[in-house]
PDB file of N, CA, C, O and CB in Angstrom:
ATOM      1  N   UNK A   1      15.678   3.623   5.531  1.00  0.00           N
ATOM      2  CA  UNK A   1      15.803   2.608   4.518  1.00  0.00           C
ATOM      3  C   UNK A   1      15.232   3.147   3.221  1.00  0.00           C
ATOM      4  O   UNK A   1      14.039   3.387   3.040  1.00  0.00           O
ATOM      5  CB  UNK A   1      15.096   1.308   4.943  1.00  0.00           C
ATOM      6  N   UNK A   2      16.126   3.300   2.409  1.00  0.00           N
ATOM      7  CA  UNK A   2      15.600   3.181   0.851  1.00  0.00           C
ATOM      8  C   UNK A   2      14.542   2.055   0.294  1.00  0.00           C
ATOM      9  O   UNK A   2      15.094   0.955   0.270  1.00  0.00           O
ATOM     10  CB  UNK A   2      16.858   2.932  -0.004  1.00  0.00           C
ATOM     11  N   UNK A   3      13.330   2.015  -0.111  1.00  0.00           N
ATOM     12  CA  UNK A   3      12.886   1.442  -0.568  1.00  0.00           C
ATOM     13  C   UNK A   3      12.397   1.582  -2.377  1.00  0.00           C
ATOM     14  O   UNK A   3      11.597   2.383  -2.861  1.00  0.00           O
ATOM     15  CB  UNK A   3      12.257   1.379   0.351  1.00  0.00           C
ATOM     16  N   UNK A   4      13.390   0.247  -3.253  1.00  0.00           N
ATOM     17  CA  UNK A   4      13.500   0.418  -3.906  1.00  0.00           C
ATOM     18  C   UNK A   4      12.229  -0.783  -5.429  1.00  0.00           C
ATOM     19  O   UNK A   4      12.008  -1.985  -5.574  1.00  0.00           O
ATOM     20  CB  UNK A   4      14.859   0.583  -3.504  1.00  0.00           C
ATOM     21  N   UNK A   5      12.046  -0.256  -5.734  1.00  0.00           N
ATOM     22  CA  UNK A   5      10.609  -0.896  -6.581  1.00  0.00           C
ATOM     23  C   UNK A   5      11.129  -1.445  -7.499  1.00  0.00           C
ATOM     24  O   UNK A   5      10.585  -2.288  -8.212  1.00  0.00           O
ATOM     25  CB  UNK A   5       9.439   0.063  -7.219  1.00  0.00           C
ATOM     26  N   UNK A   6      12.185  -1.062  -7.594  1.00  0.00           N
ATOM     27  CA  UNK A   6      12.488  -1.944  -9.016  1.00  0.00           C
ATOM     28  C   UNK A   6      13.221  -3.112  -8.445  1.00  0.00           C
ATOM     29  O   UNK A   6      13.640  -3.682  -9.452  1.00  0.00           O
ATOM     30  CB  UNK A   6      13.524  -1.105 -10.302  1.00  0.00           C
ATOM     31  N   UNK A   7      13.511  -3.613  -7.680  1.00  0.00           N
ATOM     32  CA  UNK A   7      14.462  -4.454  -6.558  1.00  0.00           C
ATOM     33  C   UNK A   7      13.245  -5.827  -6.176  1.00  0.00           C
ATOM     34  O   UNK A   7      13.257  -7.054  -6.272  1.00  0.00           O
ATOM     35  CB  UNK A   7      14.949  -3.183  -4.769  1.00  0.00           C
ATOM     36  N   UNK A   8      12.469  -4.989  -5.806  1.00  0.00           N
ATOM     37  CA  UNK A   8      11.103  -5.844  -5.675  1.00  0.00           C
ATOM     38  C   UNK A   8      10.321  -6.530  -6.335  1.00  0.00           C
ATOM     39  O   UNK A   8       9.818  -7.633  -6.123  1.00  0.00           O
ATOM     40  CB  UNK A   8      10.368  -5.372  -5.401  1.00  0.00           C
ATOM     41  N   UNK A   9      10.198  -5.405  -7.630  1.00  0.00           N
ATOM     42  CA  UNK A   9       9.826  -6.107  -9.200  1.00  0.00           C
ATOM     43  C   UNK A   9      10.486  -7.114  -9.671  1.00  0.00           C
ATOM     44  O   UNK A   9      10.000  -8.058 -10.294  1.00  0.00           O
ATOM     45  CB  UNK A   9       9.986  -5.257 -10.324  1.00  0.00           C
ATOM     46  N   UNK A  10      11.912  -6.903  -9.318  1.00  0.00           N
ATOM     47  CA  UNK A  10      13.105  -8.185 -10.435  1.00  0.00           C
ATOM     48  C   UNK A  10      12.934  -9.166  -9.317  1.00  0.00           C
ATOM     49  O   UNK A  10      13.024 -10.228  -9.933  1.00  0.00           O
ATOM     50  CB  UNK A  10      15.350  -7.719 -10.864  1.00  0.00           C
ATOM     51  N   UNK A  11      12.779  -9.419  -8.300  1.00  0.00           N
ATOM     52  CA  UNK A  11      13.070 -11.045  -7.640  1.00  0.00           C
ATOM     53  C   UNK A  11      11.790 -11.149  -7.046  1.00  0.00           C
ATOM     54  O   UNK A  11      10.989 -10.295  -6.665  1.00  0.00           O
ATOM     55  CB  UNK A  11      14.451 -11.318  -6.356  1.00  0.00           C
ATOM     56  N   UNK A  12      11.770 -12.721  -7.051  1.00  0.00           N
ATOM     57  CA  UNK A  12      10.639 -13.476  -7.062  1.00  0.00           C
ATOM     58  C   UNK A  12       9.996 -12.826  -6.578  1.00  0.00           C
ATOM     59  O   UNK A  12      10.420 -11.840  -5.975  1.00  0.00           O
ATOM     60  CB  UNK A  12      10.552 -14.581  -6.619  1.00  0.00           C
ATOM     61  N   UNK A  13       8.304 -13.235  -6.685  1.00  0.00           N
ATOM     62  CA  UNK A  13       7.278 -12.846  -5.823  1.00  0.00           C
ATOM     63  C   UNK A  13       7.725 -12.872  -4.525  1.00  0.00           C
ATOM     64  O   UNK A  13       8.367 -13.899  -4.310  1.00  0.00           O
ATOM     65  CB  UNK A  13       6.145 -13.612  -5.948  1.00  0.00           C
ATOM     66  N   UNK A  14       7.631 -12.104  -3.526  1.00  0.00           N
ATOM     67  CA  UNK A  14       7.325 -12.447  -2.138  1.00  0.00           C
ATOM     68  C   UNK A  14       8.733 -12.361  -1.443  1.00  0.00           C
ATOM     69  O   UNK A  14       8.828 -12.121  -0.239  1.00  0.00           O
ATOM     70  CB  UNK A  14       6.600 -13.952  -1.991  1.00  0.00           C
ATOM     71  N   UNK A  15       9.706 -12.545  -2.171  1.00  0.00           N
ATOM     72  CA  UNK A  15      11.124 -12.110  -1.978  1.00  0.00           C
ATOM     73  C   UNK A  15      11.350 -11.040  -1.219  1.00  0.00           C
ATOM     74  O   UNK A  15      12.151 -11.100  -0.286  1.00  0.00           O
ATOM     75  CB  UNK A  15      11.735 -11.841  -3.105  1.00  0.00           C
ATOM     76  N   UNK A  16      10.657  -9.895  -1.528  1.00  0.00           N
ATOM     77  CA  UNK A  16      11.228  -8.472  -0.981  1.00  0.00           C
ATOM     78  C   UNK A  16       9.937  -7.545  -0.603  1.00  0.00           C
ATOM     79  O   UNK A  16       9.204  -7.085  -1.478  1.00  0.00           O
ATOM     80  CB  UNK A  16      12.234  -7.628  -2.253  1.00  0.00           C
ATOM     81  N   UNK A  17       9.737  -7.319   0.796  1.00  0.00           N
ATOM     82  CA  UNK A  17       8.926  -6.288   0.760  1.00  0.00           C
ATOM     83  C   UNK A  17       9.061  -5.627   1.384  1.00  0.00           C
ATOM     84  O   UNK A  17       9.525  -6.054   2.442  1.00  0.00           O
ATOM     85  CB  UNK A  17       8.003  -6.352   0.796  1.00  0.00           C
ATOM     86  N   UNK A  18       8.813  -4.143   1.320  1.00  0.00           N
ATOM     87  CA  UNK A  18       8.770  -2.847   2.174  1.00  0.00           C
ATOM     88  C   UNK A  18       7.948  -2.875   2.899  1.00  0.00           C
ATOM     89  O   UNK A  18       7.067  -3.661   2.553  1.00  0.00           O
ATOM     90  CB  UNK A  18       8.628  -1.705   1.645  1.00  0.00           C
ATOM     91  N   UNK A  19       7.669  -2.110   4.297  1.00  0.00           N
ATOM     92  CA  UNK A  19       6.826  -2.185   4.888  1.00  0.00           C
ATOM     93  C   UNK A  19       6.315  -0.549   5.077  1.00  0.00           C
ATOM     94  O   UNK A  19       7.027   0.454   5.113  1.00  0.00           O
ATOM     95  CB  UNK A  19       7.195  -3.029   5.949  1.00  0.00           C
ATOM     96  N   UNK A  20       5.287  -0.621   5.150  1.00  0.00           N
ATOM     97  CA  UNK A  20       4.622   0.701   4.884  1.00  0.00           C
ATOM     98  C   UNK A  20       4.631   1.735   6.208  1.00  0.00           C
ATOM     99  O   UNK A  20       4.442   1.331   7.356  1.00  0.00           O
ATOM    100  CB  UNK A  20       3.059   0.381   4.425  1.00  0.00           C
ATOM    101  N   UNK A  21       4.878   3.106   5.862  1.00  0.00           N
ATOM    102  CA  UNK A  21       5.185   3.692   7.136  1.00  0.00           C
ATOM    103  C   UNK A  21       4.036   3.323   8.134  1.00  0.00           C
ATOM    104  O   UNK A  21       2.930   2.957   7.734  1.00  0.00           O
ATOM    105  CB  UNK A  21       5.367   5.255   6.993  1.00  0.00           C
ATOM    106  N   UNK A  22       4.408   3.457   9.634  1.00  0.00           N
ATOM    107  CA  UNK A  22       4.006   3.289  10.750  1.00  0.00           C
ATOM    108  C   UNK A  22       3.619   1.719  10.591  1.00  0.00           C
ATOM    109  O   UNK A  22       3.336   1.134  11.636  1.00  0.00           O
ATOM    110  CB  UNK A  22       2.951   4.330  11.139  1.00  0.00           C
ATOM    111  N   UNK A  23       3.594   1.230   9.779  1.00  0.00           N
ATOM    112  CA  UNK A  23       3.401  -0.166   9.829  1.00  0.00           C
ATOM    113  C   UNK A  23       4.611  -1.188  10.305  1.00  0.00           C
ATOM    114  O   UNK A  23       4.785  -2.372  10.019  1.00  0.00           O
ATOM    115  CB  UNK A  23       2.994  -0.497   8.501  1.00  0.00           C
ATOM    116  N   UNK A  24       5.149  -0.565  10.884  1.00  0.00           N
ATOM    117  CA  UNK A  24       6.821  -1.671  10.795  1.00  0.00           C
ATOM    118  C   UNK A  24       6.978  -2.617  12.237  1.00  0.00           C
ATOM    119  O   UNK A  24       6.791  -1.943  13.250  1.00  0.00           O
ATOM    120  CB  UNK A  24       8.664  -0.375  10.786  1.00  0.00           C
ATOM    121  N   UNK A  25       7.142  -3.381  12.367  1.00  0.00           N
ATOM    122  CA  UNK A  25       7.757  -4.490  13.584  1.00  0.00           C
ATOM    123  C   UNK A  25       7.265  -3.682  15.065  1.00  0.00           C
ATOM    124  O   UNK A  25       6.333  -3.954  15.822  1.00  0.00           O
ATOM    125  CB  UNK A  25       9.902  -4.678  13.502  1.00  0.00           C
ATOM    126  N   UNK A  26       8.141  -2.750  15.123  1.00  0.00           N
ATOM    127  CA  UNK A  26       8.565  -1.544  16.386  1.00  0.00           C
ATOM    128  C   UNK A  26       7.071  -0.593  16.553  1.00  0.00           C
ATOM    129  O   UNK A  26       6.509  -0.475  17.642  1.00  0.00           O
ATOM    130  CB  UNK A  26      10.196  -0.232  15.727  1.00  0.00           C
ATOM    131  N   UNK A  27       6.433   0.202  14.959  1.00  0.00           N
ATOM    132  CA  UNK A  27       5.566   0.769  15.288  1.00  0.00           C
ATOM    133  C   UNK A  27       4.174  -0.321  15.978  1.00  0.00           C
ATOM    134  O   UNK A  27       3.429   0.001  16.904  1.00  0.00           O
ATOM    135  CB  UNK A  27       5.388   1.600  14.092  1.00  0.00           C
ATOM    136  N   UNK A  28       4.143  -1.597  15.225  1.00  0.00           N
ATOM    137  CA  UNK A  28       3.161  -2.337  15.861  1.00  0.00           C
ATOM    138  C   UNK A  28       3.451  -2.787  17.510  1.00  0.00           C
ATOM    139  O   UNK A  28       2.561  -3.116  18.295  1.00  0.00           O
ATOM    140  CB  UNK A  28       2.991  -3.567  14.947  1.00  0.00           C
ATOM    141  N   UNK A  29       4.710  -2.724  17.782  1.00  0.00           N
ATOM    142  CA  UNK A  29       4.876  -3.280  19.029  1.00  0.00           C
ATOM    143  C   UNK A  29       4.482  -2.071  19.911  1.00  0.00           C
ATOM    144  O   UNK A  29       3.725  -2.247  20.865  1.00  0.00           O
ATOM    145  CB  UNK A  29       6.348  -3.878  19.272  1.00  0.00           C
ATOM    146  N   UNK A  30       4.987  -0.823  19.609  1.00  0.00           N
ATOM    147  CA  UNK A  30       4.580   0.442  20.614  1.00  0.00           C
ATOM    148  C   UNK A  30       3.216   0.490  20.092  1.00  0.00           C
ATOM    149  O   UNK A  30       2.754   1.371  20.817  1.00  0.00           O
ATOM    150  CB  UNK A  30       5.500   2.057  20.473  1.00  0.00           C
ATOM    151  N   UNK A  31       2.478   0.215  19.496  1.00  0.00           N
ATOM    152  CA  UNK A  31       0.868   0.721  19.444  1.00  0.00           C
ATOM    153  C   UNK A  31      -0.081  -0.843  19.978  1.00  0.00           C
ATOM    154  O   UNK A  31      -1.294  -0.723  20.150  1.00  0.00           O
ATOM    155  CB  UNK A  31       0.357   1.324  17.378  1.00  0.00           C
ATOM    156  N   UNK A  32       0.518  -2.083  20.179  1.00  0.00           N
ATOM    157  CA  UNK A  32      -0.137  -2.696  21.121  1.00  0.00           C
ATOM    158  C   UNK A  32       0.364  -2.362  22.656  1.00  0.00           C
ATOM    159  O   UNK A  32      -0.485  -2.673  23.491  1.00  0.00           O
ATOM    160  CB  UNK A  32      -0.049  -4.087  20.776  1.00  0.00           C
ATOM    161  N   UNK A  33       1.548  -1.803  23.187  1.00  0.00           N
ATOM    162  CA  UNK A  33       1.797  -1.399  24.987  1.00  0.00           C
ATOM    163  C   UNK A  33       1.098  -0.237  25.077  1.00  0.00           C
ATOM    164  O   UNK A  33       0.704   0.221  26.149  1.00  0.00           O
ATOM    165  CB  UNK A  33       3.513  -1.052  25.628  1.00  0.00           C
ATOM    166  N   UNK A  34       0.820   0.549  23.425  1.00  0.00           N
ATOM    167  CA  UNK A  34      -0.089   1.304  24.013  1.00  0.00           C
ATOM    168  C   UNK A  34      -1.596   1.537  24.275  1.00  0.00           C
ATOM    169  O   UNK A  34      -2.236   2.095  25.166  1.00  0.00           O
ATOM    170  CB  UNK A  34       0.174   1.985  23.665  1.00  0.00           C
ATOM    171  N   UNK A  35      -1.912   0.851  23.085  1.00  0.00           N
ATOM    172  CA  UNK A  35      -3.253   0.175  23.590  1.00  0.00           C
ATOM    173  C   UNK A  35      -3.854  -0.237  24.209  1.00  0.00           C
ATOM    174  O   UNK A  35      -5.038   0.095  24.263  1.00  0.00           O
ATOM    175  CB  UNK A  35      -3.568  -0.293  23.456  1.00  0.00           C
ATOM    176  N   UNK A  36      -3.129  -1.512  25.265  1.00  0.00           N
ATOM    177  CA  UNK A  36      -3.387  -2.267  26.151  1.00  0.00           C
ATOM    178  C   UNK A  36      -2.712  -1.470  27.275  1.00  0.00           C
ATOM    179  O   UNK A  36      -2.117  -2.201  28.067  1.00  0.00           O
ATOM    180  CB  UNK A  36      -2.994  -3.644  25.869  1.00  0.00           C
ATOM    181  N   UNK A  37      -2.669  -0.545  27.467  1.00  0.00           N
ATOM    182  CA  UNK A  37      -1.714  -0.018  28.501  1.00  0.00           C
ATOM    183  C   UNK A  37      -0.848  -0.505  29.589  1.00  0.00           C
ATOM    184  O   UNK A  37      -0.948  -0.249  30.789  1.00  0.00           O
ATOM    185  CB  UNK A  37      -2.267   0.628  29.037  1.00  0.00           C
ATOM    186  N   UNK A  38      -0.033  -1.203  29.023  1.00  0.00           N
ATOM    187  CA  UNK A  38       0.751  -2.393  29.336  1.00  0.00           C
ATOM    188  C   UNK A  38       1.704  -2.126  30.421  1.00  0.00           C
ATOM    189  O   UNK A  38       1.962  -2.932  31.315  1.00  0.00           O
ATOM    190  CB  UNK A  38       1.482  -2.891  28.146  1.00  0.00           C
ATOM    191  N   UNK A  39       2.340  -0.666  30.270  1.00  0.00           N
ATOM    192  CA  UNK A  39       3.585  -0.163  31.056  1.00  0.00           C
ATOM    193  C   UNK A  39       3.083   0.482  32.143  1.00  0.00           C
ATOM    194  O   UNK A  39       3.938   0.831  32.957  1.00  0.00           O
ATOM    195  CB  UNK A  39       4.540   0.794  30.299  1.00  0.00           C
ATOM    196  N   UNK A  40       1.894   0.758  32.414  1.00  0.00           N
ATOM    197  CA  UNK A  40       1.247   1.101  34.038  1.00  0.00           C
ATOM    198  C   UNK A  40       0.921   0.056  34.401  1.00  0.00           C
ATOM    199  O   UNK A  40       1.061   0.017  35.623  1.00  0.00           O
ATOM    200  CB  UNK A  40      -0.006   2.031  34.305  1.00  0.00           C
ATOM    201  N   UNK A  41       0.386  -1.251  33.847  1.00  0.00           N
ATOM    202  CA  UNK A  41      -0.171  -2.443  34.181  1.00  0.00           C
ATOM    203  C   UNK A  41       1.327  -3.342  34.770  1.00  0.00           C
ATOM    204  O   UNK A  41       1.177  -4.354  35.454  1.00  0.00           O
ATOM    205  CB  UNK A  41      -1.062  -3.116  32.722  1.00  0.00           C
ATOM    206  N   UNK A  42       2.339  -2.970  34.508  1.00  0.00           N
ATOM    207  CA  UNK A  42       3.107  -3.748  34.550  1.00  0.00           C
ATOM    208  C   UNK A  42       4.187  -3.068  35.886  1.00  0.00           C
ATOM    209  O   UNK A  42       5.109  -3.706  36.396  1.00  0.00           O
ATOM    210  CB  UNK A  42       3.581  -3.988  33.058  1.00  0.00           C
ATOM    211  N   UNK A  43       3.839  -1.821  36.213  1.00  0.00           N
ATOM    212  CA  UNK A  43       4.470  -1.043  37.354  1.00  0.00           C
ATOM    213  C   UNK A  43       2.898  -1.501  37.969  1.00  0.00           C
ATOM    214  O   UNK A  43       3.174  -2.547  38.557  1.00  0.00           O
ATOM    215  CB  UNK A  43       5.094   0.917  37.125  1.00  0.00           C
ATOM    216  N   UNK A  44       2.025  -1.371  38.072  1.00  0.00           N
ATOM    217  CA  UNK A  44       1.298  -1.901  39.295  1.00  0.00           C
ATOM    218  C   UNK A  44       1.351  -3.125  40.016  1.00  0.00           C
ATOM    219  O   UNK A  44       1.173  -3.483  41.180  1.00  0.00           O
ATOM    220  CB  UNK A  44       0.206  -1.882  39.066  1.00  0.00           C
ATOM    221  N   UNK A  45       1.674  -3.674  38.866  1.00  0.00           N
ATOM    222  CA  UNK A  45       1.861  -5.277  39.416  1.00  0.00           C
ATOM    223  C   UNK A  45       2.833  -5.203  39.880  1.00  0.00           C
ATOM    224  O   UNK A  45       2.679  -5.448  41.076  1.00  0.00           O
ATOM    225  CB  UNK A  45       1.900  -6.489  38.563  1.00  0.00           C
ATOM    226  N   UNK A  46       4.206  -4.922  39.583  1.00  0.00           N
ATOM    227  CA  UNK A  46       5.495  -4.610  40.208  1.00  0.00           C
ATOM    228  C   UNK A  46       5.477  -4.290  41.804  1.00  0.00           C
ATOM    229  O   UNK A  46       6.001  -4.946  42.705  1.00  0.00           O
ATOM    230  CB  UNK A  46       6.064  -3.400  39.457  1.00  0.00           C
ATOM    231  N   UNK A  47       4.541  -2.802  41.910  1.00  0.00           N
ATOM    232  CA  UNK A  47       4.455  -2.145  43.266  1.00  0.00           C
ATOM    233  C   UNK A  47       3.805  -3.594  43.871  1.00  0.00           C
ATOM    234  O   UNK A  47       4.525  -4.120  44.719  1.00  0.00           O
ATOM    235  CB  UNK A  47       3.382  -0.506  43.389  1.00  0.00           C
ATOM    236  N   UNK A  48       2.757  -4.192  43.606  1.00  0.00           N
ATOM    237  CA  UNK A  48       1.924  -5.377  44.740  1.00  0.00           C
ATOM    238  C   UNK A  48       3.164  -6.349  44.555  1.00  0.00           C
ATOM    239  O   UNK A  48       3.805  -6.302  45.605  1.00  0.00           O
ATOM    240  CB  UNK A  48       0.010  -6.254  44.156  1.00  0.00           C
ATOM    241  N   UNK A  49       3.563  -6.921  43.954  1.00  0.00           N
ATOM    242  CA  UNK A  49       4.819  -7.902  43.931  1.00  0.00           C
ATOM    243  C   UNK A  49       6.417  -6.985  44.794  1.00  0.00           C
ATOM    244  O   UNK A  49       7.574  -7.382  44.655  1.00  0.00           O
ATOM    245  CB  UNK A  49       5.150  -8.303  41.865  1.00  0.00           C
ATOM    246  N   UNK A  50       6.118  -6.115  45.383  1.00  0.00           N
ATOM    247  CA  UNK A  50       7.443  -5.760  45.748  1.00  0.00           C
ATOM    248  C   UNK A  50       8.470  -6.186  46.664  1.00  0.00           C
ATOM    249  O   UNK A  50       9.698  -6.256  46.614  1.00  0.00           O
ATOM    250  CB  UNK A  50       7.360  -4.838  46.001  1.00  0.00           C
ATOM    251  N   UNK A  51       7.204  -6.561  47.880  1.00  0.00           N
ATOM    252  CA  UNK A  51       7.863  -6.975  49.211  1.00  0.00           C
ATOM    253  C   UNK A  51       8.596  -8.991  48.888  1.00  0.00           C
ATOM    254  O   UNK A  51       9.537  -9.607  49.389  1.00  0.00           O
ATOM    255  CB  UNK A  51       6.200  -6.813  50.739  1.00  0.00           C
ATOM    256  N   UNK A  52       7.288  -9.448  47.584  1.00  0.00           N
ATOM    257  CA  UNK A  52       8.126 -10.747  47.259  1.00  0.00           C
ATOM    258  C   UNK A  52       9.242 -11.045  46.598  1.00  0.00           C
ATOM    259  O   UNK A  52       9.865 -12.107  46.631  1.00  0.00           O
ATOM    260  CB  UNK A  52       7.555 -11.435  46.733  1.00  0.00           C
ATOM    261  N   UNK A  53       9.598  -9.571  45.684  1.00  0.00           N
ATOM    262  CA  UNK A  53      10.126  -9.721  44.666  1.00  0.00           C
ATOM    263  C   UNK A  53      11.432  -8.734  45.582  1.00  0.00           C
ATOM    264  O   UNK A  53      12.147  -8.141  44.774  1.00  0.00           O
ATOM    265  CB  UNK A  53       9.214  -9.282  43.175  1.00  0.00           C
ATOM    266  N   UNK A  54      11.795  -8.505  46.928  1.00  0.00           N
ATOM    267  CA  UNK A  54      12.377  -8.442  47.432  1.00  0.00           C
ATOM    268  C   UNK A  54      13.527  -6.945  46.682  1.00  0.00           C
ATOM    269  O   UNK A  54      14.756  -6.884  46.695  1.00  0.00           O
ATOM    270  CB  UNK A  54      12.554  -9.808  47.659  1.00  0.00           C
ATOM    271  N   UNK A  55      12.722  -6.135  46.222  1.00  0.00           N
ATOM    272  CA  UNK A  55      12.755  -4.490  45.667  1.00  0.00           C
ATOM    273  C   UNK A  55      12.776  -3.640  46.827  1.00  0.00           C
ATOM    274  O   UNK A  55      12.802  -2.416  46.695  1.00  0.00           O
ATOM    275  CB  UNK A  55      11.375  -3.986  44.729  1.00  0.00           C
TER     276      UNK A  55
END
């Protein structure tokens, strides 16, 4: 994505904003599963849920 300043400047406040690298939607979502280490937490529980969850 082009991020353009003068685009931002001309319409309203609050209208338009860039989001700053590694800061975006996706990077925050992969740096809380990885934080919380979510994707081993979530295959362990899987393996003990297996025989109910009929896997």
């Amino acid at each position: 994505m082009v991020a353009c300043q003068t685009c931002s400047n001309l319409y309203p406040s609050g209208a338009i904003a860039f989001a700053e690298e590694n800061n975006t939607p996706q990077a925050k979502a992969q740096r809380i599963v990885r934080d919380l280490k979510l994707i081993p937490k979530a295959k362990e529980d899987l393996e003990k849920r297996k025989e109910d969850l009929k896997l």
